[in-house]
N, C-alpha and C positions, 0 to 999 in steps of 0.2 A: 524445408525450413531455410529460412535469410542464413548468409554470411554472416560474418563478425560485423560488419554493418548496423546490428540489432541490437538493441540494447533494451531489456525488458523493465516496466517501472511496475512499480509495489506500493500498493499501500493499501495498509491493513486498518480494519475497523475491530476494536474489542469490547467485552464489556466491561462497565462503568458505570459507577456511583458518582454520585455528588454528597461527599463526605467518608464514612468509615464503610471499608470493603464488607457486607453482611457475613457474620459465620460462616463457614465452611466453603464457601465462595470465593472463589480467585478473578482477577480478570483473562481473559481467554477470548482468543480472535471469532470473530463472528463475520467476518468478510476480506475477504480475499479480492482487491481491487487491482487489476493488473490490465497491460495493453503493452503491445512494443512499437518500439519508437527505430524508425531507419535514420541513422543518423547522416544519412548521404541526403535524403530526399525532404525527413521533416515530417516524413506520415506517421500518424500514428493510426496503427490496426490493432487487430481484435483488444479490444475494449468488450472487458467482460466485469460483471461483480460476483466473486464466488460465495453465497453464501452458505455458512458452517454456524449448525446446530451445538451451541456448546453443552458442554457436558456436566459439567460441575461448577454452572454458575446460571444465572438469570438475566435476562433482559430486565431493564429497573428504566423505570420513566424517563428518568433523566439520558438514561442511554441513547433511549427511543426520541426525546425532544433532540438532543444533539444529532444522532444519526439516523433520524426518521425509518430504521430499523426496531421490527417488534418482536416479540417472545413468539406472537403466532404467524407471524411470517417466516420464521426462523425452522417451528415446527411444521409449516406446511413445503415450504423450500431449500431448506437449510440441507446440507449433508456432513459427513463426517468431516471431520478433519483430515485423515488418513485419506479419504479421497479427494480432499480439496486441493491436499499435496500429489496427489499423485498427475491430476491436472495441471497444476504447475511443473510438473515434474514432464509428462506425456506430452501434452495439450502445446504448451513454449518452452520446451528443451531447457527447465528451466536450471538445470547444472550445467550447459555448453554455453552459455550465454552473461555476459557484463546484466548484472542488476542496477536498479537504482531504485530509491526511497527518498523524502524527505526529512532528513534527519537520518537518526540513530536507531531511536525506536521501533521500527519495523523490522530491522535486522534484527534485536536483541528478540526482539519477540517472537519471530519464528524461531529462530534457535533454542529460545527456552519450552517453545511448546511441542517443537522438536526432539527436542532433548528429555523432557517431562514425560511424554508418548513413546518414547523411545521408539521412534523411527525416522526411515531417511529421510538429512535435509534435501528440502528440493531444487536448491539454487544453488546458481556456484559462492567460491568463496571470492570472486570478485563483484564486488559495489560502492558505488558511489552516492554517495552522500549528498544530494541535491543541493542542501541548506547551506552546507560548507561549502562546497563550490560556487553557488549565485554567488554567497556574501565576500569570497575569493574574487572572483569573475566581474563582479560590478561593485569591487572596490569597497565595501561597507565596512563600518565600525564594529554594527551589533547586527549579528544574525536577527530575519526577520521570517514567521511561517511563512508559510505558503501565498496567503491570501494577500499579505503585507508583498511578497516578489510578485503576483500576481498585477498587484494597485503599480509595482513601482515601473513595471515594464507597459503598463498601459496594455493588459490583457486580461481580458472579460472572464473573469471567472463562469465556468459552465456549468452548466448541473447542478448539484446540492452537496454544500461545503458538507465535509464530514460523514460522505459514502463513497467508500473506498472505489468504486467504478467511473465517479464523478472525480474526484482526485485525481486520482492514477493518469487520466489524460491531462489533467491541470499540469501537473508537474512535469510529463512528457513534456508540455509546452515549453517551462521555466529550463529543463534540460536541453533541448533543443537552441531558445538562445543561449546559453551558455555554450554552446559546444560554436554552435555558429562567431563567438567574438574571435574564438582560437585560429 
């Protein structure tokens, strides 16, 4: 595995309604979007999308139209949780290593379904806040997502907004210049 050099980025896809959560239903991760970023060179590798079968909730259309993620994809490739972490955990050392996410969200959310599962987190407790850093970094007023740093640095968004695999290298990008102004 890389030196400290590495810095792994995160982002997570959950489910999601458009409007009120269904009974007995919580939202809960369904993708695990991760890739590390060298922050000497600017590459970003293993670029993977982990998906996870949720338990105690549905894939709902609206999910599906935002994250072109379905119920039967989920069911035919999906895996537990407890091993999605455990890849993050094995797979990118994912406790020995600086994280990063855009925003807040990603954090809160593993931790809480961490926490819920009661089992190990599988990151360190170091991470960086992509969002709060661009809007630091390039001076802004009002934090903008992803897509918004993406338009403002003149870089091509890749992939399909809103799957964690296609992100996760997005915002390596957006971390990458950030790191490089410093």
């Amino acid at each position: 595995m890389k030196t400290i050099n590495t810095i792994i980025i995160i982002d997570l896809e959950a489910t999601c309604w458009n409007g009120p959560i269904p009974k007995g239903q919580v939202p809960e991760i369904i993708e695990i979007g991760i890739c590390l970023l060298n922050t000497e060179t600017g590459e970003i590798s293993k670029n993977d999308g982990i998906l996870i079968k949720p338990e105690r909730s549905e894939v709902s259309p609206f999910c599906t139209e935002l994250t072109t993620i379905t119920q039967d994809l989920l069911n035919k490739e999906g895996i537990s949780f407890i091993e999605a972490c455990e890849i993050v955990r094995n797979k990118y050392q994912g406790h020995q290593h600086t994280w990063a996410s855009y925003g807040q969200y990603d954090l809160n959310m593993m931790k809480k379904q961490c926490s819920f599962r009661e089992i190990e987190y599988p990151l360190s407790q170091n991470h960086i806040n992509v969002k709060e850093l661009f809007t630091k970094t390039r001076g802004l007023r009002k934090k903008v997502g992803m897509n918004g740093a993406l338009e403002i640095l003149n870089i091509s968004l890749e992939g399909t907004h809103h799957r964690g695999i296609d992100d996760a290298r997005n915002i390596a990008k957006i971390l990458d210049w950030c790191i490089s102004q410093n």
